[in-house]
Residue, then its C-alpha position, 0 to 999 in steps of 0.5 A: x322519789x324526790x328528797x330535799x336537801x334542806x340546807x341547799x334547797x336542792x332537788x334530788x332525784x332517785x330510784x333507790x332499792x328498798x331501805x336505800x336513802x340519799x346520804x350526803x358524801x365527804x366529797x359533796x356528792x350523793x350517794x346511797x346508804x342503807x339507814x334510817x332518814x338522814x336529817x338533812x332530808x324529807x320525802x315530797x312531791x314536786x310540790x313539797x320541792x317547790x315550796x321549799x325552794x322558794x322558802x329556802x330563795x327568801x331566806x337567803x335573800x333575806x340574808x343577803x340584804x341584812x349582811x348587806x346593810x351591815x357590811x354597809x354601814x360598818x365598813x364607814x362606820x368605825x365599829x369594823x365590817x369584817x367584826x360585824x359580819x363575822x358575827x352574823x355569820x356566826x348566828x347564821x351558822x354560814x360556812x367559812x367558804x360560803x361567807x368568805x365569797x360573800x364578803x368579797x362580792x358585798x365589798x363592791x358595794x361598798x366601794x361602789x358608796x365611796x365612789x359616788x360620795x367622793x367622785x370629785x376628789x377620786x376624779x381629781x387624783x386621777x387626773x393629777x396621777x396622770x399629771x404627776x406622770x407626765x411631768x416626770x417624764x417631761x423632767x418638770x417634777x418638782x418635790x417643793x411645788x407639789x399641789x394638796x392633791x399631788x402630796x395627798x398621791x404620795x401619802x396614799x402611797x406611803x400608807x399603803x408600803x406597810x400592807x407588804x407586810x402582811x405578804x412576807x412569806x410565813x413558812x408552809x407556803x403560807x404568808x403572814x396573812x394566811x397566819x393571822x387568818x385563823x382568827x376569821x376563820x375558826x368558828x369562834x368570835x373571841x377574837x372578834x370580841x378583843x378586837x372590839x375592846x381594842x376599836x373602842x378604847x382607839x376611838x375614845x383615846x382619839x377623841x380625848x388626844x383631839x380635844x386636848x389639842x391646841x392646834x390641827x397639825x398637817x398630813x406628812x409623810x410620817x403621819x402618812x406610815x403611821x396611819x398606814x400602820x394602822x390600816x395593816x392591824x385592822x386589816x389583819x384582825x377581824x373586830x379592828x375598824x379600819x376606818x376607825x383605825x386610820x381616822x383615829x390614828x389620824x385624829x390623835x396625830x393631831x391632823x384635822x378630821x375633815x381631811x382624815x374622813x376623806x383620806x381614810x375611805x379614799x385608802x381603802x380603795x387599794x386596800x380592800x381592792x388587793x385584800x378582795x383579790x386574794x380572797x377572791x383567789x382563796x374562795x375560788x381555789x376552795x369551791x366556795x359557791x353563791x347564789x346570784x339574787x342573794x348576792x345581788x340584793x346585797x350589794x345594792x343594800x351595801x351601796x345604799x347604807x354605805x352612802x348613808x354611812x358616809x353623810x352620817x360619819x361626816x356628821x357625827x365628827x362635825x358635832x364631836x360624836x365619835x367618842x361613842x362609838x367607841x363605847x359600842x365597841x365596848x359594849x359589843x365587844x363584852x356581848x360577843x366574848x361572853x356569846x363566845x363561850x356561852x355557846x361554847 
């Protein structure tokens, strides 16, 4: 006799006693159980089998490409990836471990965008990286005669020294981080919904603070820390763009957007490199498990409108967009609130 799990589309195979039907255990294993048809199950052949694998393979592929459209676009975007994914998610009713390694695995195919559409500086920063180091030795570094390039090193370095905070320890083997993870992690988008409020109020507060300024200031190690500070409440609470974060933070500091676009996605680099190991750690010290086609289709989406993503903010800050996307912000963020307790 064959059953299907409906939820995993997997094949059971069983000889059972009269009245026995599968019965899905709290340890993830089968076992038998005498009671009426769980839900989770219907009675097939091997073709019934058949065609609810395949139907359960498209939809997860479907899912795939639309998690990694949207993590595409709104990680660049300034309306926050881990918000949006959150959020559908929540409509796809995803497991926490499930939808934890998803966003970990869809995350190269966002750094995969910032690498093909920032090459040329990525490259010269390395190469100036090794230079750096090698004047050091050599005892020819110079503070005063540091190149835009080499200056542009220690910013990212300053700007990543406030993500330490979120490892202090927190009690209970726990760190700061692990603590404000109960957001992300607790079913609900009320928090999602906040964060979203507080994205789009940044965003149009910057935009304002910009406009009104008389003239473009320069990144210095202070805007550096502060822009850093930013990156760490994005990073913490889902709903908070990092990008909108660090560009708008920039942007009301008075330093010129161009260079504000170009140094907050190279930011993120470390930033979401560090944020994916230890979630990474964390998906695979809870079993969470992933279908490879799935996931594979939604890395290439996440590259592709990730690139397009990037052109498209570039553009937008040119012709003094930006103000609105902090009005979808708003918009979202009301949407998901009001879904929030309407669903309960």
């Amino acid at each position: 006799m064959v059953f299907i799990d409906i939820s995993s589309g997997r094949r059971v195979l069983y000889r059972l006693p009269e009245n026995a039907l599968p019965q899905a255990g709290n340890n993830g294993k089968f076992k038998l159980a005498e009671r009426p048809h769980p839900p989770n199950y219907k009675k097939g052949g091997e073709g019934a089998w058949v065609r609810e694998c395949a139907r359960h393979q498209r939809m997860n592929v479907l899912k795939g490409i639309i998690l990694g459209i949207v993590q595409g676009l709104t990680e660049f975007l300034p309306i926050s990836s881990s918000g949006h994914l959150s959020l559908f998610q929540y409509m796809f009713g995803m497991s926490g471990e499930d939808s934890l390694m998803i966003t970990v695995l869809l995350h190269i195919g966002t750094l995969l965008a910032v690498f093909i559409c920032f090459k040329k500086t990525i490259i010269e920063l390395v190469l100036e990286a090794a230079a750096l180091v090698k004047d050091i030795f050599a005892r020819r570094f110079s503070w005063k005669d540091m190149n835009e390039k080499r200056r542009m090193l220690f910013y990212f370095v300053i700007s990543c020294v406030p993500l330490l905070f979120l490892l202090i320890p927190a009690g209970g083997g726990e760190n700061i981080m692990d603590k404000v993870a109960v957001f992300s992690n607790d079913g609900r988008i009320l928090a999602e919904g906040i964060c979203f409020l507080f994205t789009g109020v940044l965003l149009i507060f910057a935009t304002w603070r910009y406009s009104n300024l008389k003239k473009n200031e320069k990144m210095n190690p202070l805007f550096a820390f502060i822009v850093g500070v930013a990156q760490v409440i994005a990073a913490a609470f889902p709903g908070i763009s990092r990008s909108g974060s660090t560009i708008g933070t920039g942007m009301a500091l008075g330093v010129k957007k161009e260079y504000m676009v170009r140094y907050s996605f190279i930011l993120g680099i470390p930033a979401i490199l560090a944020a994916n190991v230890v979630e990474l750690k964390d998906a695979v010290e809870t079993g969470a498990e992933f279908e490879f086609l799935p996931i594979l289709f939604g890395v290439i989406f996440a590259t592709i409108t990730g690139i397009l993503a990037i052109k498209l903010i570039q553009y937008i800050l040119k012709k003094d967009l930006f103000k609105y996307f902090g009005y979808y912000c708003l918009v979202i963020g009301v949407v998901a609130i009001i879904a929030n307790f309407v669903r309960g």
